[in-house]
C-alpha positions in Angstrom: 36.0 34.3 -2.4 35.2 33.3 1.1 31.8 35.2 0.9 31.1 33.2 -1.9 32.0 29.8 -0.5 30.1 30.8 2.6 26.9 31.6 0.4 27.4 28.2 -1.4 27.3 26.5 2.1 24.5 28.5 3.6 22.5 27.3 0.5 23.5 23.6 0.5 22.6 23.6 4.1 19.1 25.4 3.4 19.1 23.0 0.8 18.8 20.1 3.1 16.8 21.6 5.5 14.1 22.1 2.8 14.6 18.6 1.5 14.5 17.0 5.3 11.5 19.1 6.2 9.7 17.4 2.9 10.6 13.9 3.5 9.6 14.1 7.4 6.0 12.6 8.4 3.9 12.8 12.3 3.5 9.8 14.2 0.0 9.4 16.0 -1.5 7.2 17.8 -4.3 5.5 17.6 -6.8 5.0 20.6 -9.4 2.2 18.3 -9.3 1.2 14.8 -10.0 4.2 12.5 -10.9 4.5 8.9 -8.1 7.0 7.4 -8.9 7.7 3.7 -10.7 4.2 3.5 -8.5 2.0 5.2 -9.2 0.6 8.0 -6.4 1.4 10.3 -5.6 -0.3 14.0 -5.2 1.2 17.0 -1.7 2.2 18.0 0.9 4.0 15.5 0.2 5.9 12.0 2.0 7.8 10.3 1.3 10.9 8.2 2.7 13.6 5.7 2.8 17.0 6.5 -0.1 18.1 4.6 -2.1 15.2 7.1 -2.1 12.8 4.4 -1.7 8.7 5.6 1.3 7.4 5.1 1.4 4.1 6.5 -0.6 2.3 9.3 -1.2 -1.5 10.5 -5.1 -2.5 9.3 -7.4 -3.5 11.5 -8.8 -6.4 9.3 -8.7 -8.0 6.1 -8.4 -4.8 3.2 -8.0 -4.7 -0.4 -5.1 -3.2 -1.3 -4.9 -2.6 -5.1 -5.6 -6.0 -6.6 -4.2 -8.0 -3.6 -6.3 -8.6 -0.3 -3.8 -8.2 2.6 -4.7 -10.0 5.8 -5.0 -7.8 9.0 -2.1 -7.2 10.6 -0.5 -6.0 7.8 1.4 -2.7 7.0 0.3 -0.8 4.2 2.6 2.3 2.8 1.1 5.0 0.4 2.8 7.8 -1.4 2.4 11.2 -0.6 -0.4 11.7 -3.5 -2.0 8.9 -1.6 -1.6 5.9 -4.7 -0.5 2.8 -3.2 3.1 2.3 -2.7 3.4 -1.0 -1.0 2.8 -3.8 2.1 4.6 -5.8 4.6 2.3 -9.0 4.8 1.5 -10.1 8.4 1.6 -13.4 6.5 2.2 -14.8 3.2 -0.4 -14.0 0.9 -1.4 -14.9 -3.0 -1.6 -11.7 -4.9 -2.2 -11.5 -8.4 -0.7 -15.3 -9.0 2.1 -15.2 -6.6 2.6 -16.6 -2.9 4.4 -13.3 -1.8 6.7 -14.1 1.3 5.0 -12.3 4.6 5.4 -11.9 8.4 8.2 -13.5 10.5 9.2 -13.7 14.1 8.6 -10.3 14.8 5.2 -9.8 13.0 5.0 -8.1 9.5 7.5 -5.2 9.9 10.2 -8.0 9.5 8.6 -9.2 6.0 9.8 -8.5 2.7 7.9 -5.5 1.0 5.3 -6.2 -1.8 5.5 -3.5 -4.2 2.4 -2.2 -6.4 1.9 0.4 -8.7 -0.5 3.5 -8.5 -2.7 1.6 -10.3 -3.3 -0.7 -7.4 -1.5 -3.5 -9.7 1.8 -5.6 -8.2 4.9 -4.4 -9.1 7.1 -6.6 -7.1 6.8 -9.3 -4.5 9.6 -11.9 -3.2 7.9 -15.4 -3.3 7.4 -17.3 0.1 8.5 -20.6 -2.0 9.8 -21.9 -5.1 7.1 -21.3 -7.6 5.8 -21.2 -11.1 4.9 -17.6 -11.9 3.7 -17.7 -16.1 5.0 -20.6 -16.8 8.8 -19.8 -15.3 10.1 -21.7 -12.7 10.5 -18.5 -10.1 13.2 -18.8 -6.9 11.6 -18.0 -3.5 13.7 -15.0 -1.5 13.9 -12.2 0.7 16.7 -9.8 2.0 19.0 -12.6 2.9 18.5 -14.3 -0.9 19.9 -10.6 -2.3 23.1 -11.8 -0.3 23.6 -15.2 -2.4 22.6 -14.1 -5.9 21.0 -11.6 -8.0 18.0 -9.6 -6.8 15.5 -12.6 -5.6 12.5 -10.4 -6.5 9.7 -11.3 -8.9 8.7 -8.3 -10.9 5.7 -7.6 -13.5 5.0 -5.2 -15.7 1.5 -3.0 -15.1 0.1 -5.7 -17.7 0.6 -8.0 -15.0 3.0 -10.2 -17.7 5.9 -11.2 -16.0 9.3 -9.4 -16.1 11.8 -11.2 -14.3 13.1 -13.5 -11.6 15.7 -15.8 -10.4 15.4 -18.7 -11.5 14.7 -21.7 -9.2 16.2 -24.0 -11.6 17.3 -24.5 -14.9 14.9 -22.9 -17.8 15.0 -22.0 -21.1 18.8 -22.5 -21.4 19.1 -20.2 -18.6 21.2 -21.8 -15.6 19.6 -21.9 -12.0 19.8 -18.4 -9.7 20.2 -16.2 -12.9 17.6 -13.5 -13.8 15.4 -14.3 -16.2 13.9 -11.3 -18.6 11.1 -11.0 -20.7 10.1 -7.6 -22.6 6.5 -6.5 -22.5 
């Protein structure tokens, strides 16, 4: 029984270790702005997989990213397959039809995270103000919004139709700060 419980261990630990060794990613650094699988990267940090992949760097200059144009400055995160995954905005930035919320004191790693899908299309974004998104009166929000009410994001579907929100104020019989839904 203890042989057993000490294979069961080993196993869970290899486990991990197999997992951890996956999930990990190289730091380099950057001497000059480089092109990295056609973004333009800044000099300084990068990150990449294992397999040398980018994972996420700061550009050098305005990029498009999917169907949003990110201002320079900004972060930009891919997935190991290399689709988009998402952005911290060095400032707030309209994608799609949305004033997403960007930067802060400490430059664009303190933003929220804009979220697209592989497709390039925006998934997610956490408006820099109260807005109108489709018609529906959206609420403005970030990580300290999630600590008043319900998840502050703004979400689409790939369509690009809106999905949900908080509302900013009352709609549709729908009390301010609750999530509004809407099926494809």
């Amino acid at each position: 029984m203890l042989k057993n419980l000490f294979a069961l261990l080993l196993c869970a630990l290899l486990g991990c270790v197999c997992i951890k060794a996956a999930a990990q990613s190289t730091r380099k650094k950057l001497v000059q702005p480089t092109v990295i699988q056609g973004y333009s990267c800044d000099k300084g940090y990068a990150w990449f997989y294992n397999d040398g992949r980018l994972k996420r760097c700061s550009v050098s200059q305005e990029t498009q990213f999917g169907e949003a144009l990110i201002p320079g400055g900004s972060i930009l995160y891919l997935k190991p397959d290399g689709s988009r995954d998402g952005v911290q905005l060095a400032h707030s930035t309209l994608v799609h039809e949305a004033l997403c919320d960007g930067g802060g004191f400490l430059g664009p790693a303190e933003g929220s995270m804009v979220g697209f899908y592989p497709s390039g299309k925006l998934k997610i974004c956490y408006l820099a103000k109260d807005q109108n998104v489709q018609g529906v009166p959206c609420a403005h929000g970030g990580i300290l919004a999630t600590l008043t009410g319900p998840d502050p994001g703004v979400y689409f579907y790939e369509s690009g139709k809106l999905q949900s929100c908080r509302l900013a104020k009352d709609y549709g019989g729908l009390r301010k700060s609750t999530m509004w839904r809407q099926t494809p």
